[in-house]
C-alpha positions in Angstrom: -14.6 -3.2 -6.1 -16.9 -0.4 -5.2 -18.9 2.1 -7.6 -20.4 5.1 -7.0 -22.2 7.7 -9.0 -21.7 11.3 -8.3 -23.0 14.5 -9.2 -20.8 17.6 -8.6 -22.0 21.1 -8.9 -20.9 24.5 -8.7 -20.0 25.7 -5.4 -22.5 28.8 -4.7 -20.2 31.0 -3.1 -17.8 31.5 -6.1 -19.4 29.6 -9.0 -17.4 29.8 -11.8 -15.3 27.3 -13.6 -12.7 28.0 -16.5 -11.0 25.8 -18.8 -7.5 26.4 -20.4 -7.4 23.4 -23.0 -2.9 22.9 -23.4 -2.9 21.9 -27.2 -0.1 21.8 -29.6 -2.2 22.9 -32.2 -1.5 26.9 -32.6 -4.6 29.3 -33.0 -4.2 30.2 -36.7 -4.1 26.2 -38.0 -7.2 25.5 -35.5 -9.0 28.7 -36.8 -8.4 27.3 -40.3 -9.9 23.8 -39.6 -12.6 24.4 -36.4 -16.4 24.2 -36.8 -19.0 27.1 -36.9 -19.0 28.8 -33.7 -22.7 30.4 -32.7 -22.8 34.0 -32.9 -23.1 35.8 -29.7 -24.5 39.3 -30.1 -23.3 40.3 -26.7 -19.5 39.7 -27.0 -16.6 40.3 -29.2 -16.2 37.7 -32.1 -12.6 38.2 -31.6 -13.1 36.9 -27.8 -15.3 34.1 -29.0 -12.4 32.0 -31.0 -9.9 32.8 -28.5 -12.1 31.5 -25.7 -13.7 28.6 -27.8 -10.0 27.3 -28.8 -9.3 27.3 -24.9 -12.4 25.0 -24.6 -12.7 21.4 -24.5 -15.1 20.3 -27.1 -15.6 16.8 -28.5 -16.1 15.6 -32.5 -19.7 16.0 -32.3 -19.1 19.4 -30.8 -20.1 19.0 -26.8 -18.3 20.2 -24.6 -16.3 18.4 -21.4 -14.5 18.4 -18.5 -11.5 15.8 -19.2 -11.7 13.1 -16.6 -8.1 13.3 -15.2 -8.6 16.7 -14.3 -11.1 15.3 -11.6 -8.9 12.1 -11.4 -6.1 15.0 -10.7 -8.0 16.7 -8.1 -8.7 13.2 -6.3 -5.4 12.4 -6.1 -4.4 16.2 -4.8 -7.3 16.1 -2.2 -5.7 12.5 -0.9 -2.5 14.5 0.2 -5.6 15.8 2.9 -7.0 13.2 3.9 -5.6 10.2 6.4 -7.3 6.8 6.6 -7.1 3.3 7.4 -6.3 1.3 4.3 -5.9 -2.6 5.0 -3.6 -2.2 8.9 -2.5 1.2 8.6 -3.5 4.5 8.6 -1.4 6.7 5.8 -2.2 9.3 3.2 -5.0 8.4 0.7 -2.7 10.1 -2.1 -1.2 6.7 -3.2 -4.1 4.6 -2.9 -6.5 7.8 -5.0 -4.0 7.3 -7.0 -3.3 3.8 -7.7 -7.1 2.8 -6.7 -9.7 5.2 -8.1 -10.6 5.4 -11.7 -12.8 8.2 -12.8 -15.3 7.6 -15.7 -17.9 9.5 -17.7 -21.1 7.8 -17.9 -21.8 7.9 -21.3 -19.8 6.1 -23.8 -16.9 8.7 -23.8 -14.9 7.1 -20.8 -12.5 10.1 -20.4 -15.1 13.0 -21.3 -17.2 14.3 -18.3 -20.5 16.4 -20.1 -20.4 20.1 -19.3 -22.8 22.3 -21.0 -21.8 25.0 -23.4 -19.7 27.9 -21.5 -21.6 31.0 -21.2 -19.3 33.7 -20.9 -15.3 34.8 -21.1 -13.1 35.9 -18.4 -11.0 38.2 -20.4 -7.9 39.3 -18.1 -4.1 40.3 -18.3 -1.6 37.9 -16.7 2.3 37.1 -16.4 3.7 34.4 -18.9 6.2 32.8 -16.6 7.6 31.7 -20.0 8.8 35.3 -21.7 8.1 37.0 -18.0 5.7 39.5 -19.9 2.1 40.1 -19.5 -0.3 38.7 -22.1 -4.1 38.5 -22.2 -5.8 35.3 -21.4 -9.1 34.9 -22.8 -11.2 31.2 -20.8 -14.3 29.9 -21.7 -16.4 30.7 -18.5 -18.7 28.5 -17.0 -21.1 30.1 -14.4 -23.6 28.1 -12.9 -22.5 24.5 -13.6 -23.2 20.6 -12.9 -21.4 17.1 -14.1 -22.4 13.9 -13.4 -19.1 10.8 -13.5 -18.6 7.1 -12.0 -16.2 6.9 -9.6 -15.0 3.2 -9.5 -12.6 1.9 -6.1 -10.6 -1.1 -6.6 -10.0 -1.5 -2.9 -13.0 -3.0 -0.7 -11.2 -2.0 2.9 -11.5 2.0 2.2 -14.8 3.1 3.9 -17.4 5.0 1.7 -17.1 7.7 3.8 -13.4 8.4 3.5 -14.2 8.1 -0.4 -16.1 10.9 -0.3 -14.4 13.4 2.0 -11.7 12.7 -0.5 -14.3 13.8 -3.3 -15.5 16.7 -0.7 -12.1 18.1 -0.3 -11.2 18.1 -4.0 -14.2 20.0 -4.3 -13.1 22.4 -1.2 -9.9 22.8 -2.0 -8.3 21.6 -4.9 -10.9 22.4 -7.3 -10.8 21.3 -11.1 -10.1 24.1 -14.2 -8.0 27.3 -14.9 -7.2 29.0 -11.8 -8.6 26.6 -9.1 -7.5 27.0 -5.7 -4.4 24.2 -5.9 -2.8 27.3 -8.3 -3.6 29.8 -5.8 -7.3 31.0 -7.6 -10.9 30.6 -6.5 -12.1 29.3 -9.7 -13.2 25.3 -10.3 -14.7 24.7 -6.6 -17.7 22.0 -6.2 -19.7 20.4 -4.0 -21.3 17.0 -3.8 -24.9 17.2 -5.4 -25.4 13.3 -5.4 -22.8 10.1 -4.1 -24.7 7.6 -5.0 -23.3 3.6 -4.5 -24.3 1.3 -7.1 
């Protein structure tokens, strides 16, 4: 079993990240029951719940990036990259998948720390759904860093085919709304620390 902790950060080309937290809780029942949100002078109020109800946000009100999106992005990235696992050299998708477990590391195992979002990306797009445009309202991060364990349960795949698979979920899978695996350029990263422990 390896470990390894890893800082990610935005990539500084296109930095932004957006979250679109999928809930079966509708607006109205979450604005009834949701905490005090700050007051942001610069933006609508309006904009503020709908962005903070697309937010991730724990009980004691930080926010997070879920660790299977990441896990997600791993396993997408391993469609990319071809190694030598035990006599053969396949896809890493199965073994990402089957092998890696991403961790936060505080005591929240499935919560990656984010700091509070700092703006809204306020745009029309096509529900698929009803075929009709809507407007979206994300919680958008712009300048933005999270820190997670990565643990491999497999001792024959090389640290450096760990983290090109890291790299190129950070390339070109990215994590959040809109990332480039759904066609957008939101969500991309790069490797700020890969650190075995």
């Amino acid at each position: 079993m390896k470990k390894y902790n890893i800082k990610i950060k935005a990539n500084p080309v296109f930095p932004f990240y957006l979250q679109h937290r999928m809930d079966d809780v509708d607006l109205k029942k979450w604005e009834e029951s949701r905490g005090r949100i700050i007051e942001r002078k610069d933006l609508n109020q309006d904009d503020i719940v709908k962005a903070e109800y697309h937010s991730y946000k724990n009980l004691e009100g930080d926010y997070y990036i879920p660790a299977n999106h990441i896990m997600g992005a791993l396993i997408n990235a391993g469609k990319l990259v071809k190694a030598k696992v035990g006599n053969a050299t396949k896809s890493m998708t199965n073994v990402v998948a089957g092998m890696f477990y991403v961790k936060s590391l505080n005591g929240n195992h499935d919560q990656i720390p984010i700091g509070p979002w700092d703006d809204i990306l306020k745009v029309s797009a096509v529900n698929q759904n009803i075929k009709a445009r809507v407007m979206t309202y994300r919680p958008k991060w712009k300048d933005w860093s999270a820190e997670f364990e990565l643990i491999v349960d497999n001792d024959t795949v090389t640290d450096q085919t760990i983290k090109t698979v890291v790299e190129y979920a950070g390339a070109y899978v990215g994590i959040g709304s809109w990332r480039p695996e759904k066609k957008g350029q939101y969500g991309r990263y790069v490797i700020e620390e890969f650190k075995k422990i």
